[in-house]
Structure formats: structure tokens, C-alpha cells
C-alpha positions in Angstrom: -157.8 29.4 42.5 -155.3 26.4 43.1 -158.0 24.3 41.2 -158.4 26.7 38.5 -154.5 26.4 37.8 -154.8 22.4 38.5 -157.3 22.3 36.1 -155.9 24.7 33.5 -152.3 23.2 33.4 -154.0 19.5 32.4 -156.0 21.3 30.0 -152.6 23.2 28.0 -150.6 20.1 28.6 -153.1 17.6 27.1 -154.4 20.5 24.1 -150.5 20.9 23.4 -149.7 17.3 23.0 -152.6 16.2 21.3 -152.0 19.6 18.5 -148.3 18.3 18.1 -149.2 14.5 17.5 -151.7 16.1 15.0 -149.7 18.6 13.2 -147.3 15.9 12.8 -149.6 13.2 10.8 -149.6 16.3 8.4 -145.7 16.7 8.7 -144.5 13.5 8.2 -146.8 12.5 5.3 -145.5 15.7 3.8 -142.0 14.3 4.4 -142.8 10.9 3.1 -143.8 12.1 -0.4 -141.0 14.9 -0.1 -143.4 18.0 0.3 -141.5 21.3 1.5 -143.2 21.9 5.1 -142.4 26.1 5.9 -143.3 26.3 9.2 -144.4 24.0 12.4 -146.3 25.8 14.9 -147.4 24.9 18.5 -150.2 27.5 18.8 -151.1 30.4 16.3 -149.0 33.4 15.9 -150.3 36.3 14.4 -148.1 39.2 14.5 -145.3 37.5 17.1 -144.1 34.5 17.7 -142.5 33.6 21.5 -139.7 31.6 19.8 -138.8 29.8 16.6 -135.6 28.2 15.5 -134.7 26.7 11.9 -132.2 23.4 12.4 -129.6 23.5 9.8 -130.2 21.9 6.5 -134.3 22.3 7.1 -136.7 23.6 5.7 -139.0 23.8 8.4 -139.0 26.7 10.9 -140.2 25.6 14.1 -141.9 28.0 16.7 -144.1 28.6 19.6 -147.1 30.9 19.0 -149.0 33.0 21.6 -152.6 31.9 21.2 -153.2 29.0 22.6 -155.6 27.6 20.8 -154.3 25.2 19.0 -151.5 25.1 15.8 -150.6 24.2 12.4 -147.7 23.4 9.3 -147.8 25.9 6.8 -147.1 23.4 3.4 -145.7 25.1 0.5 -148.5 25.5 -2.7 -151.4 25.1 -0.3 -154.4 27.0 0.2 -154.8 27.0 3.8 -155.5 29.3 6.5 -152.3 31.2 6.4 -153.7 32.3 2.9 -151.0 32.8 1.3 -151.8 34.1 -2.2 -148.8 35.0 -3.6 -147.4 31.7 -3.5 -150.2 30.3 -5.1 -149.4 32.7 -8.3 -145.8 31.5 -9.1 -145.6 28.2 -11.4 -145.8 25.0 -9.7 -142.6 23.5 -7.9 -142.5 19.8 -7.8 -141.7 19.9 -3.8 -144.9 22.1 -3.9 -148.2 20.3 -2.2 -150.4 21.1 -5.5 -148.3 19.4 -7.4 -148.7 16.2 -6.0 -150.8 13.2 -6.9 -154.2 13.2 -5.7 -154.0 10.1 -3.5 -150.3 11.7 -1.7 -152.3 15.0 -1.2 -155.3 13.0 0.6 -153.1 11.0 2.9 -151.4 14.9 3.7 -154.7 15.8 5.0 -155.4 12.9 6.7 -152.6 12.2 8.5 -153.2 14.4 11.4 -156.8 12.7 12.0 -155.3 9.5 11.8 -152.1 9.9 14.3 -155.0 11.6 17.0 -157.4 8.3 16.6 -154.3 6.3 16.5 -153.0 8.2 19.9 -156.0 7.8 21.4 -155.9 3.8 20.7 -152.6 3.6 22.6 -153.3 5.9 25.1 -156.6 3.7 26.0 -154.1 0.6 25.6 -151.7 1.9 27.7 -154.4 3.2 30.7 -155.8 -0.7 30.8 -152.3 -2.3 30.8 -151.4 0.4 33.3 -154.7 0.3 35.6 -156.7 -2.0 34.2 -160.7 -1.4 33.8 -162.9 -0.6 36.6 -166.5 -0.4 37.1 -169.4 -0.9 39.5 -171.9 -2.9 38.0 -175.4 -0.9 37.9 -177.0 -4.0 38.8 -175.7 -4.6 41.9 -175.5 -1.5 43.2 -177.2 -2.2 47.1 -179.5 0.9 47.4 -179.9 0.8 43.7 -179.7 5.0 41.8 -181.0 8.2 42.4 -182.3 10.2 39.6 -182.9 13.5 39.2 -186.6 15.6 39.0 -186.8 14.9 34.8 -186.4 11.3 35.6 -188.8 10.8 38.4 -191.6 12.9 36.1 -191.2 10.2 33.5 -191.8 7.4 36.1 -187.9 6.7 37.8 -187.8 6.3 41.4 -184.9 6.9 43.7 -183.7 2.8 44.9 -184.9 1.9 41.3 -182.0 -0.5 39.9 -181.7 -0.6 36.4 -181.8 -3.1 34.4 -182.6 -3.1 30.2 -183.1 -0.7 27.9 -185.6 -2.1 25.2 -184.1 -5.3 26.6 -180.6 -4.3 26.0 -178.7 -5.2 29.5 -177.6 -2.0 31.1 -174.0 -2.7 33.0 -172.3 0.5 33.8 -172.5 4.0 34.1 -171.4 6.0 31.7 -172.4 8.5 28.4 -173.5 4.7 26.9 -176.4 3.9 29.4 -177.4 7.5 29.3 -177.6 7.3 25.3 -179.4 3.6 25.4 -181.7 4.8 28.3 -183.0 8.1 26.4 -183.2 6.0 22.8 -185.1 3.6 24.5 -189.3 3.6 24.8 -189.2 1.2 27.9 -186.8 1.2 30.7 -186.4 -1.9 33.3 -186.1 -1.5 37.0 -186.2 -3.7 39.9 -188.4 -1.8 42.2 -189.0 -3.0 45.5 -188.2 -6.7 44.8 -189.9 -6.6 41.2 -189.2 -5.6 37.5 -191.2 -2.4 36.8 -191.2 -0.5 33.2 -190.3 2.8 32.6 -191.6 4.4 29.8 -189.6 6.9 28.0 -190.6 10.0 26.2 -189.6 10.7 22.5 -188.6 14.2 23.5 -186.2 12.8 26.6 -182.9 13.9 25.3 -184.4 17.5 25.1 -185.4 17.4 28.7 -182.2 16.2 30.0 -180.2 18.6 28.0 -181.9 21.1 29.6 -181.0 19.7 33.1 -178.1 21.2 35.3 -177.5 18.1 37.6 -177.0 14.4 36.4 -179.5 12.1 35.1 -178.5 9.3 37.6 -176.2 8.3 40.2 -175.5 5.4 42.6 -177.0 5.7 45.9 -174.1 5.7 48.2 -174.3 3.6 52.0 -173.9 5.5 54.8 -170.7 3.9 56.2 -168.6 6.0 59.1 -165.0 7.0 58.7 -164.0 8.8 61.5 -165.9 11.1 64.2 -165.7 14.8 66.0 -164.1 14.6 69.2 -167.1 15.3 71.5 -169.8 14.7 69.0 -173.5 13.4 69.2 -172.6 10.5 67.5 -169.3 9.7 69.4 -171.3 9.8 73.1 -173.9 7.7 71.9 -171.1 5.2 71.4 -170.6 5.3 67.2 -167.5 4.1 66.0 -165.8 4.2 62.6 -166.3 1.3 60.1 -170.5 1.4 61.6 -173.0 1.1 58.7 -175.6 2.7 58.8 -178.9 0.8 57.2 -182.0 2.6 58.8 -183.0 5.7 60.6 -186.4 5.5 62.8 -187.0 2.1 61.0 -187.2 3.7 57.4 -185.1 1.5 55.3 -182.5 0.9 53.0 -180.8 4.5 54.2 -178.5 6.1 52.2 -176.5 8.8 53.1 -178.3 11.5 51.1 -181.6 10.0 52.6 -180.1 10.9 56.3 -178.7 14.9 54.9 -182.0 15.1 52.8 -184.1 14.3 56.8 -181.9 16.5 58.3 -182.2 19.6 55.8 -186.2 19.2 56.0 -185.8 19.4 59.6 -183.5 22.0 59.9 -186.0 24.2 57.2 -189.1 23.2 59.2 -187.0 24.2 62.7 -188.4 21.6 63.9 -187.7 20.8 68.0 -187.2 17.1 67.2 -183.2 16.1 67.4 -183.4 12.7 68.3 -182.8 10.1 65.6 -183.1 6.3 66.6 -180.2 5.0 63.7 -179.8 1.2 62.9 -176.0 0.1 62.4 -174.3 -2.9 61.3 -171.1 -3.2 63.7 -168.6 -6.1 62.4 -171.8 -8.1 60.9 -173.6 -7.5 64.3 -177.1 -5.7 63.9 -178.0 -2.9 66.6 -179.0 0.7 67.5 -178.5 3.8 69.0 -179.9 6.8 69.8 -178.7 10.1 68.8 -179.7 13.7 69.8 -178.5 15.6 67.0 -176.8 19.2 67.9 -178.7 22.4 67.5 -178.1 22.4 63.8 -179.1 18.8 63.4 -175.7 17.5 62.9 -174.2 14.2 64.8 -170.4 15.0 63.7 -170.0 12.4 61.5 -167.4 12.1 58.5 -168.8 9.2 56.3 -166.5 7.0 54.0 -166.9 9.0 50.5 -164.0 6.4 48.6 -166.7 4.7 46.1 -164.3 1.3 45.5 -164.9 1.0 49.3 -168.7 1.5 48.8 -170.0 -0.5 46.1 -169.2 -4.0 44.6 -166.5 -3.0 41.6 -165.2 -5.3 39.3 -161.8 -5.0 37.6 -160.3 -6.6 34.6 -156.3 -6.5 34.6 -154.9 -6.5 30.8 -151.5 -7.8 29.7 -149.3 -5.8 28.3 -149.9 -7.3 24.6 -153.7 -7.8 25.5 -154.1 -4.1 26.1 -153.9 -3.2 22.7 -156.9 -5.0 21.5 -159.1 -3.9 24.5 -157.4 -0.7 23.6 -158.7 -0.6 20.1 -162.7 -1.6 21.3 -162.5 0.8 23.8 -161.4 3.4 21.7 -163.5 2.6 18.9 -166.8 2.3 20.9 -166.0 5.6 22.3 -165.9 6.6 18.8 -169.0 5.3 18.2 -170.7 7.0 21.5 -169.3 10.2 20.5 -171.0 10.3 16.8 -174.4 9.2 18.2 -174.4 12.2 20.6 -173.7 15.0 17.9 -177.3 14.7 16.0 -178.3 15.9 19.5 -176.1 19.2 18.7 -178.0 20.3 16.1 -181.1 21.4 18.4 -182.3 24.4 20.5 -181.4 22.2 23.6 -178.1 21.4 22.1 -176.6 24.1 20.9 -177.0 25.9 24.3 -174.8 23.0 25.1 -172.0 23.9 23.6 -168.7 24.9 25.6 -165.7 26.4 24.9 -162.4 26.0 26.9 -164.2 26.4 30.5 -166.2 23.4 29.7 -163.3 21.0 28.2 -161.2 22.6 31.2 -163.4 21.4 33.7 -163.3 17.7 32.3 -160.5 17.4 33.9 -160.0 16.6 37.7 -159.4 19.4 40.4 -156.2 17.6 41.9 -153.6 15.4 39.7 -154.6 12.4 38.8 -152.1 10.7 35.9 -155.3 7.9 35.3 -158.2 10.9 35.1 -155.3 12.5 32.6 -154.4 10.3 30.3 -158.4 9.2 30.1 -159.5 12.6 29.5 -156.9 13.0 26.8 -157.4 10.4 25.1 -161.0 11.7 24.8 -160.1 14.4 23.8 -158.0 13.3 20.8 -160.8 10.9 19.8 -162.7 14.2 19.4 -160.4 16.2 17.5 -160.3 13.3 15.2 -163.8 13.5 14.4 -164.6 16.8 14.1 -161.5 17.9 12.2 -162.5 15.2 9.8 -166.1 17.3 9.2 -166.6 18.2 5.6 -165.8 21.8 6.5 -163.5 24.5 4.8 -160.6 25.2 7.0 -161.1 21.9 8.2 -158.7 18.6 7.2 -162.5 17.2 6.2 -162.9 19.9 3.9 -159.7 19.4 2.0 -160.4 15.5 1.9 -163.9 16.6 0.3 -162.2 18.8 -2.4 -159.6 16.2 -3.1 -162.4 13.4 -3.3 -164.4 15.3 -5.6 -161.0 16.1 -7.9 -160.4 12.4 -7.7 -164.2 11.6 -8.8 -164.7 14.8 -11.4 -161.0 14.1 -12.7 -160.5 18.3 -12.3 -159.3 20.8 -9.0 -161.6 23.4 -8.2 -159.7 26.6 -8.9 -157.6 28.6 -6.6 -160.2 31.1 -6.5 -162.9 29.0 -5.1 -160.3 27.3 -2.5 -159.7 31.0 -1.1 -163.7 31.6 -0.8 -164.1 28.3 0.5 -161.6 28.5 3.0 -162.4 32.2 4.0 -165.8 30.5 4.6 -165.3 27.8 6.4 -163.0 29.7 8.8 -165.7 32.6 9.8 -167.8 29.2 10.4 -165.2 27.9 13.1 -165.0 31.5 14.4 -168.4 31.7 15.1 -168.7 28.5 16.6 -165.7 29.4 18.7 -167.1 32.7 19.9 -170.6 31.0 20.8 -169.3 27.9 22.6 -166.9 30.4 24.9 -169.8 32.9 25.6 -172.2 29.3 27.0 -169.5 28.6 29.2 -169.3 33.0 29.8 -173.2 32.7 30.6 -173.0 29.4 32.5 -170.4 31.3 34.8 -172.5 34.5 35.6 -176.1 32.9 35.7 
């Protein structure tokens, strides 16, 4: 329960922030061109609002609504999802949104997208000024990946390590070597010493989607923190900081290799406890045998930190050259994002979809500021992008009605605005209501 809450309040804080900065675009290009803004809502608030005060002087009412799902400015002479009609009927006022240029009304709409792409820019800045950037570089991982049962039917092998992708140079993990790996057709590893090719499947995507555990991850070294007083492993002389390279001669070892041995043991019941293990003790080679206890376990606690497991590399930024790594960063993630959503529009894909569950659980189950501000700006980089999709009730269905006034030199009428947007919002209804009844399914099944 303490990691639902952990989880949950990163998931309101982030959502709240990332509606305010976004709501505000829209507010202060409203401002700029001296648009009347009625109301300025954190969350929706149908019926009730929690609280709402209007500063003297303003014309904005400011409030805290009791859905939490997201919020909005209410612009006088707009045709939005508040739907108010009755405004729309009285004669133009000049502090009125329709009666503004085309090209003021655009930037309107825009300006929340922008100020979420722009926040994500410096938030990325900011986490590599801050941090820096860290990864492990897939090629030199020691034991190389493991892969799951999709990617060993098309020809991966656990220890593979690898290497292009239709000759593109894989680096690091991440949704970009997934995407490069499943748009390839060949796939190079180092195999036992040697390049080996991987051919991969048109339909590979598809198969992957319909995975529940990760296409790859880095074999991890068995390396021993600490031991149980009175263990196997502590009377046959183990002591922390040991590596652990072989187990009955089999090697390289990793430590899933040595829990995978002992699960098939412990399945098979098998009467054999005694495991001849080959350590690495302060660059010195040697071994020891271990009789395991009566549920094959040697009471070992292994190192699980992966900076202390694996080669990492780390770039530290200055505080002025953060901003262009910033920009990349945030603009290739862009770019990453985008690719992926032709995959959305398939069987595989739309099963895919989450709701709040799933964005919740992209967050980490104890606080970590770096996991935060990363996930966020994620996050914001997404609402840019799909709020900027041609649909009604959207910001990307507004730009599309002011482009085409701005091409066809005429508005479409009020009446088709209200269709439109009664349209477009039964369309982000029902995408709502499906991507929170996955993450319902995924739960219960």
C-alpha cells in the first residue's frame, strides 16, 4: 500500500504541474493579445468546485476542481468543451477569442503544446546539469543480455551481445534499441567469441507487444554483498566482495544462471545439494564447495546496485552546456515517441493501451527526485504530442480549423464547431474508458 501512495503522489504532483505549465501557454498568449480568460482550472469541475478565488481587478477566476484528470481556461467567444452556447449568440466583443486575427487565435491554441515541449527541454537540461548522463554500454556488458522466449524463437541467445542493427551501432538500452532492433531484418551479436546474425521477422513488433516481460536485459555477475549468519556459504569460507564466475565448471555464471540451477533442482527434488562454485577473491582465482540447505539455498545476498555491476559511462554537463544536450535529448525523445504510435493502431497495440495505472506505475516505488523529474519530463513530451493531434476537443483540432480558415479565407460556422467538438470529445471518452479498463483487466488477469 505504501508503494501505491509513493507511486500515486509522483503521479498527481507531476499530472498537476505539467496541466498548469500547459493551461498557461493558453493563458498567457490570451493575455498577450488581450483576450478575456474566465476561468483557470487545475482539474475539471463539474457541478463543485473545492475552491476558487477571483484577485481584484481580474478577470480570471481561479479554482481547484475535483476530477483529477487534468484542467483547462475557459476563453471568452470560444467554442470549447465547456460549451457554452449562449455566449456564442451575443455580438462579438473585441476582448472576445473569435474576434481575433487568425494568426493571434493559432498561437492561443498552441501555446499550451509549446510551454509542455519547452518544459520538457529544460527539465531534461536541468536533469544533465544536475546528474549528468549515465549509461552502460550494451557492448561491454561482461555476460552479454538475456532475452526473453519471443527473442530466443527468432534466433537470440542468452550471453548474445549486441551489436548493429542493419549495421546501425547499438549503444544503450533503452525504447531506441528496442525500436532499431524490431525495424531491423538482421541483428548482430557476438556469440561465443564471433559475430552471428539475427534475423528478424516483419511481424516482430506484434510478438513483442504481446509479451508480458522485457525484450532484453543485461546479464547481471554474481558478486556477494553480505552473508546469513550460519549459512552454507559463510562455513565454506565465502566472504563479501567474492565473484562468482562458474558453478561445476559451467561458465560465464550469472546470477540468474545460479537461481535458474537451483529452481530446476528444487522442482526435480533432486538429492544433489552440493555445488563446486568458482570465485574471484581480490583478483585471486579459487573454489569452494558448498552444500546447499534443504531448499537449495547458500544464504547469500548478492550486490543488486547495477553502477557497481557493469562498466557505466557518465558524461557531466555544464550548466550552459546542458541546454543544448537538453534540446537533443528532448527532441530525439520526441522523435522515439512518434515512431512508436503507428504501432498503436494495431490489434496488438491497442490492447496496449493504459490508463492512469499504467502512467502511475512509470514512476518509481520509493522517491527518487532523478526517476521524477525524468519521468515528467516524459510525460510532458507526450502531452505535447498528442494534444497537438488533429482532433476536436483537442488544441490539434482547433489548429486544423484555424489552418483551414487561414487557407479557405472563411470560419466554419458555430454550428459545426459544436458538432465537431461534441465529437471529438465522445472520442477522448472512449479512449479514456478503454485505456483504464487494460490497466482494470491487466490487474485481475
Amino acid at each position: 500500500m505504501e508503494t501505491f501512495w509513493i507511486k500515486a503522489v509522483q503521479l498527481m504532483l507531476s499530472l498537476s504541474l505539467l496541466v498548469v505549465i500547459h493551461e498557461g501557454g493558453h493563458f498567457l498568449f490570451a493575455k498577450l493579445f488581450k483576450t478575456r480568460v474566465e476561468k483557470f482550472r487545475l482539474f475539471f469541475d463539474p457541478w463543485f468546485t473545492i475552491f476558487k478565488f477571483k484577485p481584484k481587478n481580474s478577470e480570471t477566476e481561479y479554482g481547484l476542481g475535483w476530477i483529477p484528470l487534468g484542467g483547462y481556461v475557459k476563453i471568452a467567444g470560444m467554442i470549447d468543451e465547456s460549451m457554452d452556447l449562449e455566449q456564442m449568440k451575443q455580438p462579438a466583443q473585441p476582448w472576445e477569442f473569435r474576434a481575433k486575427p487568425a494568426w493571434q487565435r493559432l498561437l492561443i491554441m498552441i501555446g499550451g503544446v509549446l510551454f509542455n515541449f519547452l518544459l520538457a527541454l529544460f527539465i531534461y537540461s536541468m536533469i544533465l546539469f544536475a546528474w549528468g548522463d549515465s549509461y552502460i554500454p550494451v557492448q561491454k556488458a561482461p555476460l552479454g543480455m538475456s532475452f526473453n522466449e519471443t527473442a530466443h524463437n527468432v534466433g537470440f541467445q542468452d550471453g548474445d551481445i549486441l551489436i548493429s542493427a542493419d549495421g546501425k551501432p547499438l549503444e544503450r538500452m533503452g525504447t531506441d534499441l528496442l525500436m532499431n532492433v524490431v525495424d531491423a531484418r538482421q541483428v548482430t551479436v557476438l556469440r561465443n567469441g564471433q559475430n552471428a546474425s539475427v534475423y528478424i521477422p516483419e511481424d516482430m513488433i506484434n510478438r513483442l507487444m504481446e509479451d508480458s516481460v522485457t525484450f532484453t536485459a543485461f546479464r547481471m555477475p554474481f558478486v556477494v554483498d553480505s552473508l546469513m549468519a550460519g549459512s552454507p556459504a559463510l562455513v565454506a569460507g565465502m566472504q563479501p566482495g567474492d565473484s562468482i564466475i562458474a558453478m561445476n565448471g559451467q561458465s560465464p555464471l550469472a546470477y540468474d544462471d545460479f537461481m535458474k540451477e537451483m529452481q530446476r533442482r528444487r522442482d526435480a527434488k533432486s538429492d544433489d545439494h552440493d555445488v563446486t562454485l568458482t570465485i574471484i577473491r581480490q583478483g585471486v582465482q579459487q573454489e569452494l564447495m558448498i552444500t546447499t540447505d534443504e531448499d537449495f539455498k547458500m544464504g547469500v545476498y548478492p550486490v543488486t546496485t547495477t553502477s557497481k555491476l557493469l562498466p557505466m559511462v557518465k558524461t557531466n554537463y555544464t550548466f550552459f552546456a546542458s541546454f543544448p544536450a537538453g534540446i537533443i535529448l528532448g527532441v530525439n525523445t520526441l522523435k522515439g515517441y512518434v515512431n512508436q504510435m503507428k504501432y498503436v493502431f494495431s490489434k496488438e497495440g491497442a490492447k496496449q493501451l493504459g490508463g492512469f495505472g499504467t502512467i502511475g506505475n512509470i514512476f518509481p516505488a520509493s522517491w527518487d527526485w532523478h526517476q521524477f523529474w525524468y519521468m515528467t519530463a516524459f510525460l510532458s513530451i507526450i502531452l505535447a504530442f498528442m494534444n497537438i493531434l488533429p482532433i476536436p476537443a483537442l488544441d490539434g483540432g482547433h489548429v486544423l480549423f484555424l489552418l483551414y480558415e487561414i487557407i479557405a479565407r472563411r470560419k466554419p460556422s458555430d454550428k459545426f464547431m459544436e458538432r465537431a467538438e461534441m465529437a471529438g470529445m465522445f472520442i477522448l471518452f472512449g479512449l479514456l474508458i478503454w485505456a483504464n479498463l487494460n490497466d482494470v483487466i491487466r490487474f485481475l488477469f
